[in-house]
C-alpha positions in Angstrom: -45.1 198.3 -17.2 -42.2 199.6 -15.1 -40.3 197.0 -13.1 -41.6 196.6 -9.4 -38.0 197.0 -7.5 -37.7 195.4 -4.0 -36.4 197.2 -1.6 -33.0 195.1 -0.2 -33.2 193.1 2.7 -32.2 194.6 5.7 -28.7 193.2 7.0 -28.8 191.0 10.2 -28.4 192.9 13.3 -24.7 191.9 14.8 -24.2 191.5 18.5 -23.6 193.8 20.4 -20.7 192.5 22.1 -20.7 192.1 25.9 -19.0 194.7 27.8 -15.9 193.5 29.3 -16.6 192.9 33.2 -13.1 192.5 35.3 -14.9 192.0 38.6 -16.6 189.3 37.3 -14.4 187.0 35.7 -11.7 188.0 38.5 -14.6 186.4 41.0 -15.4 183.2 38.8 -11.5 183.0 38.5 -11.5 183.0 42.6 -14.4 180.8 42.5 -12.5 178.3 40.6 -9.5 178.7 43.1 -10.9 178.6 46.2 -12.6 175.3 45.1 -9.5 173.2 44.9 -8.5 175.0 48.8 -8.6 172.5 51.4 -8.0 175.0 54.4 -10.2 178.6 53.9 -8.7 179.6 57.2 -4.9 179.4 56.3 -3.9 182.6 54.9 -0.8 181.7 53.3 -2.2 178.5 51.5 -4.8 180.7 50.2 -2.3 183.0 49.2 -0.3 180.2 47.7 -3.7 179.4 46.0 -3.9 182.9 44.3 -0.6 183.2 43.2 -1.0 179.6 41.3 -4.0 180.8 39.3 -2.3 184.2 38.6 -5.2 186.9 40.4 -1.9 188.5 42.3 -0.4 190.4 38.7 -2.1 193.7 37.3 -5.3 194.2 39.7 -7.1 197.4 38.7 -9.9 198.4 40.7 -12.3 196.3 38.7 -9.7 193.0 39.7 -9.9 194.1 43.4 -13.5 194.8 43.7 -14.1 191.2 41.8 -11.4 189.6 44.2 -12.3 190.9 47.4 -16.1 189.9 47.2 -14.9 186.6 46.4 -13.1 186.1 49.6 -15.2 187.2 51.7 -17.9 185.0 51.4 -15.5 182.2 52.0 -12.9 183.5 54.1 -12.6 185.2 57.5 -12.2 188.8 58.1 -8.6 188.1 59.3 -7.8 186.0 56.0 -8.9 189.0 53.8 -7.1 191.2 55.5 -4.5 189.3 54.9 -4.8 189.5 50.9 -6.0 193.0 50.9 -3.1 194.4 52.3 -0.8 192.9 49.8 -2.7 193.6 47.0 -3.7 197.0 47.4 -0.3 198.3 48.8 2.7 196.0 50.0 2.9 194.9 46.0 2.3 198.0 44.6 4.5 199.5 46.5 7.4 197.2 45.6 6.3 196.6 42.3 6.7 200.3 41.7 10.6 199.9 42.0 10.7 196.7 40.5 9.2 198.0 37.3 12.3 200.3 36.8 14.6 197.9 37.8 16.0 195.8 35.5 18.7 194.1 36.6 18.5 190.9 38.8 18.5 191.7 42.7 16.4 191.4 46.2 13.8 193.4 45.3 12.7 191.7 42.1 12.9 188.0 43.7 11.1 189.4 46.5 8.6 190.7 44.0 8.3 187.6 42.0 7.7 185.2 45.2 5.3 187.4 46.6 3.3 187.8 43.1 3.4 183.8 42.2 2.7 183.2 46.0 5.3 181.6 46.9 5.9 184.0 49.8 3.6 186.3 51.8 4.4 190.3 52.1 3.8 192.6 54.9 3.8 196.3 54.9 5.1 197.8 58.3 4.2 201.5 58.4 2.8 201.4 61.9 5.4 202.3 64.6 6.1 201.6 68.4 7.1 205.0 68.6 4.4 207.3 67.8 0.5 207.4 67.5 -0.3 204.8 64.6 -1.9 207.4 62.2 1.1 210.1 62.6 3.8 208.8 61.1 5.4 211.8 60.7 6.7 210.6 64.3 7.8 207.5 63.6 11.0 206.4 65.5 12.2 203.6 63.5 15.4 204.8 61.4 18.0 203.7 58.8 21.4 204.8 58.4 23.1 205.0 55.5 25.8 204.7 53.2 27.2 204.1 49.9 27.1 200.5 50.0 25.3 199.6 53.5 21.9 200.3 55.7 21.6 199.6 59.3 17.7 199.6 60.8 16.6 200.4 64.4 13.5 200.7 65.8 9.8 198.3 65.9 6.5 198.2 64.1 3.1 197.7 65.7 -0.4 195.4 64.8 1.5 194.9 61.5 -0.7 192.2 58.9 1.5 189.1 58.3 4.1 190.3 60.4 4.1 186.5 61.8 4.1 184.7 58.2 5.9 186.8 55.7 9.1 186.3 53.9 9.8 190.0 53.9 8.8 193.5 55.4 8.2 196.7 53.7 9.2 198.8 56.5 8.8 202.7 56.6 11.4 204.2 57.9 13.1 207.9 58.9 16.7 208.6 57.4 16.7 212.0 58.3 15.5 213.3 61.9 13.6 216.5 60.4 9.8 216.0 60.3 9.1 216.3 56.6 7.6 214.1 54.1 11.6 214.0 52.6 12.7 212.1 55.8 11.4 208.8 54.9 12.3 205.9 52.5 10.9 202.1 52.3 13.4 198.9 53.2 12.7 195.9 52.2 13.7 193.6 55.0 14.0 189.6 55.0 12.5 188.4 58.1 15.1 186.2 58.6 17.9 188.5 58.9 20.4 189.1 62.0 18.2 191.6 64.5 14.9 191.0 63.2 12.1 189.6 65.6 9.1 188.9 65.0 6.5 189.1 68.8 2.8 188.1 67.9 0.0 190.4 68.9 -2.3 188.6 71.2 -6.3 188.2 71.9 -7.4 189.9 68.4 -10.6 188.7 66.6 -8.7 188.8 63.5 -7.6 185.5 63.3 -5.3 184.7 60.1 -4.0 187.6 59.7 -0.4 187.0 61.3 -1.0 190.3 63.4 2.2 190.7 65.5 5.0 193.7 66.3 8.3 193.9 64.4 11.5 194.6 66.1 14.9 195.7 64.2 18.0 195.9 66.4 20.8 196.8 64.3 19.9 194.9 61.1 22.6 195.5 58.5 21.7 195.1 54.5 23.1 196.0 51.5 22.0 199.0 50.2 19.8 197.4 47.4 17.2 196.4 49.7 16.3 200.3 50.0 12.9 200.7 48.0 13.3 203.8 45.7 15.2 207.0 46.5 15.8 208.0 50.3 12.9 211.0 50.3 9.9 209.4 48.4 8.9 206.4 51.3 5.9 208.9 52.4 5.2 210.2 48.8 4.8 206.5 48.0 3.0 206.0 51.0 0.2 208.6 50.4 -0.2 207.2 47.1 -0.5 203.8 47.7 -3.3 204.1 51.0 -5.3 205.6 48.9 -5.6 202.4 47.1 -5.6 201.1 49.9 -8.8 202.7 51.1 -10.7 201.9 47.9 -10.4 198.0 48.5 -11.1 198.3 51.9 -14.2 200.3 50.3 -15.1 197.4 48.0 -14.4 194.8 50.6 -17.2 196.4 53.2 -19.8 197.4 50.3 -19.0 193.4 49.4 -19.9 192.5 53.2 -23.0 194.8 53.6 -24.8 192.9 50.8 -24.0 189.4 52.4 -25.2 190.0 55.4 -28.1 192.1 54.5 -28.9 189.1 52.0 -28.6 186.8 54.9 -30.4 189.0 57.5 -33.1 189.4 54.9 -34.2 186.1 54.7 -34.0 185.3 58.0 -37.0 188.1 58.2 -38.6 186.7 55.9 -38.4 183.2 57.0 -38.8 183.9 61.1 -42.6 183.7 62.4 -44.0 187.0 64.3 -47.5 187.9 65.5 -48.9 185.0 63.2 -47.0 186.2 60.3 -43.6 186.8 59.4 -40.9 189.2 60.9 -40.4 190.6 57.2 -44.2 192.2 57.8 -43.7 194.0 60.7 -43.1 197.8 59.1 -41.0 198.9 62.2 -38.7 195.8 61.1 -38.5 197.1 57.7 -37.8 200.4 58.4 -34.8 199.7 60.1 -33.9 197.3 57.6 -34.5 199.5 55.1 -31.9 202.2 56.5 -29.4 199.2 56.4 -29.9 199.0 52.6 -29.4 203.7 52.7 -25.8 202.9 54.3 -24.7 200.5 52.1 -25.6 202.4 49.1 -23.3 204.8 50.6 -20.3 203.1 50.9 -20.8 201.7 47.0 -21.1 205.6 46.3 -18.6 206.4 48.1 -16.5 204.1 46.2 -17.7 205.3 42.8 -17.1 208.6 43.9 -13.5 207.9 44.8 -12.5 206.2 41.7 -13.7 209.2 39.7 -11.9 212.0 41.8 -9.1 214.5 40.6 -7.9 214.5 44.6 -8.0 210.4 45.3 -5.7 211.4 49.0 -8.9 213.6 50.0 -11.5 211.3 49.3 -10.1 208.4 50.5 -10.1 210.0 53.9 -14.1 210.5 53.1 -14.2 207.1 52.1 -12.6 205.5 54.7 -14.3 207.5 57.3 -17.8 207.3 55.8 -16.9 203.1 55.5 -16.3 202.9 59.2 -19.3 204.6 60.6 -21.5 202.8 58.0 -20.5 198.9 57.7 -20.6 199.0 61.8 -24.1 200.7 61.6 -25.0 198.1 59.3 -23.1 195.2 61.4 -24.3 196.5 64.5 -28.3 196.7 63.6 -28.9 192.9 61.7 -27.2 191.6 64.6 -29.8 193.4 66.3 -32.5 192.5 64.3 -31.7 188.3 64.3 -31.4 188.5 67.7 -29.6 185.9 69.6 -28.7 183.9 66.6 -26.3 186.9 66.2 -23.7 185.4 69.3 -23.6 182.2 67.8 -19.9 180.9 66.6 -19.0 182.8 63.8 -22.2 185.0 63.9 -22.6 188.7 63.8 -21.5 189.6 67.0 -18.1 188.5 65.9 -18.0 189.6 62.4 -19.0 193.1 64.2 -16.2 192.9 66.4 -13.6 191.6 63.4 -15.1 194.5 61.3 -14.0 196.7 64.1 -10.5 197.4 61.9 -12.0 198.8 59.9 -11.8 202.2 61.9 -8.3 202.1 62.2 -6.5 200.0 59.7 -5.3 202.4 57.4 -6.2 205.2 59.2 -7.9 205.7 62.2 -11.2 207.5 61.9 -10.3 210.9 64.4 -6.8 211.3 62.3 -9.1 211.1 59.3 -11.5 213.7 60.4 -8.5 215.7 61.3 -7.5 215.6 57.7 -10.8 216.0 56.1 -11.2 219.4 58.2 -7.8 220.6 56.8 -9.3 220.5 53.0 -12.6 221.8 54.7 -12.1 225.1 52.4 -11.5 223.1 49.1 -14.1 220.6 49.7 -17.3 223.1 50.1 -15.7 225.1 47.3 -15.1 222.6 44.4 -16.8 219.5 45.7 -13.6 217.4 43.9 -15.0 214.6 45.5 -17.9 214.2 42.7 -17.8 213.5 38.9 
């Protein structure tokens, strides 16, 4: 009788191993942090906070989205800003430099306090001189020499202008306007000429909104940030970044408070049943939902373009019309619960920023019509 062979036992599935998930162990990491933070509402102890648990180094977009989700559902709108304008360009920007830089000097140990939080950072591209989206008119100048700098001029609504150790300032060191005529100092906001006037009756608490004044503030020339010429090719690159977390910070703040409004609805008696069943109420809900989808595509959509300068104009424009649709229409729908302290009415008003800070939405639409041609041709802002 031939021998009966059995056929051998399959091998035990493996695994499959997780996928790795920045955003979500950068938000459990923030978790953890914010935990041991006495005081939410102080921008530099948060930031203090951050740098101790080490979520200022290497944030991809992953990091950022993970990060900025985190604090804002605990922080104030003026506290985030706070954070998101370091971390998406006043460190990049500097760290840029520092990278290629290694000797000792000021703009490594101004990188290195910043990044451990020692130190907060602001980025002063907005000038007194000019409409704050053309900075191809900016007024503020440096001269220079072979061993010296000497800055003139003032920055306006600048974030942590009132708390930082140092300021990235933009400024023009020739008088043609070109993108060539500009070049990033870094100045210590301690130095001889440099004050400091804060910006008053803003809803964005915490950010250390205030103008910056330079009056014939003499440095060495190693506090120049890269090559006299590149301050507005870094510049473009770095906003775009710039755009994106401010993109991730409103998709993040659409779902809290359509979570929120939600079961408000659904808790809040109407007509002898609930507010949730009233299909008026849910259609205009519902479109809430359609708007916020559009900023997280929008997002996507950046992160996967060959033109990131282009589409972050349609981001940030497209973010600005939709997070205050979305603001403006659950405060609508609570009703008066929405001018409580701290309640929608406020966070609409806060949220107002977003149609300027980095960009305001007209000088965007202005930009977006120049690359009208490109855009209907090549669509380069899809995958």
């Amino acid at each position: 009788m031939p021998e009966l062979r059995t056929a051998p036992a399959a091998a035990p599935a493996q695994p499959v191993p997780a996928a790795p998930d920045p955003a979500g162990e950068v938000a459990a990491r923030t978790e953890a942090a914010l935990r041991g933070l006495a005081t939410p509402g102080d921008a530099q102890a948060l930031w203090r906070t951050l740098g101790d648990h080490g979520l200022l180094r290497d944030l991809g977009p992953d990091a950022l989205s993970g990060l900025l989700a985190t604090l804002d559902a605990h922080c104030t709108v003026g506290v985030v800003l706070s954070v998101c304008v370091q971390v998406a360009s006043a460190l990049p920007v500097l760290a840029e430099q520092v990278d290629v830089e290694r000797a000792d000097g000021p703009l490594r140990a101004a990188y290195l306090d910043a990044v451990s939080g020692r130190a907060t950072l602001a980025l002063a591209a907005t000038d007194r001189d000019g409409a704050g989206s053309d900075l191809m008119e900016l007024g503020t100048t440096v001269r220079l020499d072979d061993r010296s700098l000497v800055l003139d001029g003032g920055k306006r609504w600048i974030t942590n202008a009132r708390t930082a150790g140092h300021a990235l300032v933009l400024a023009r060191h020739r008088p043609q306007r070109h993108f060539t005529s500009f070049v990033w100092v870094l100045v210590p906001m301690d130095s001889p000429g440099v004050r400091v006037s804060p910006t008053r009756g803003t809803p964005l608490s915490g950010a250390g909104l205030g103008d910056l004044h330079f009056d014939q503030v003499r440095l060495d020339r190693s506090y120049l940030v890269g090559r006299p010429g590149r301050g507005m090719v870094s510049f473009a690159r770095h906003i775009a970044t710039e755009r994106y977390a401010g993109g991730v910070w409103a998709a993040a703040m659409c779902r809290r408070v359509l979570a929120d409004t939600h079961r408000r609805l659904v808790e809040r008696p109407l007509g002898g049943g609930r507010a949730w069943d009233n299909p008026a109420i849910r259609e205009r809900f519902a479109r809430c939902v359609v708007e916020a989808w559009r900023i997280g595509a929008a997002c996507d959509a950046h992160r996967g373009s060959t033109e990131p300068l282009v589409t972050s104009m349609l981001l940030k424009t497209s973010v600005a019309q939709s997070l205050d649709l979305v603001l403006g229409e659950c405060a609508a729908l609570v009703g008066a619960e929405a001018y409580a302290e701290g309640g929608l009415a406020q966070l609409r008003a806060a949220a107002g920023m977003f149609a300027t800070a980095g960009g305001a939405t007209g000088a965007m639409l202005a930009g977006i019509a120049e690359h009208v041609p490109g855009l209907l041709r090549s669509r380069p802002w899809s995958r």
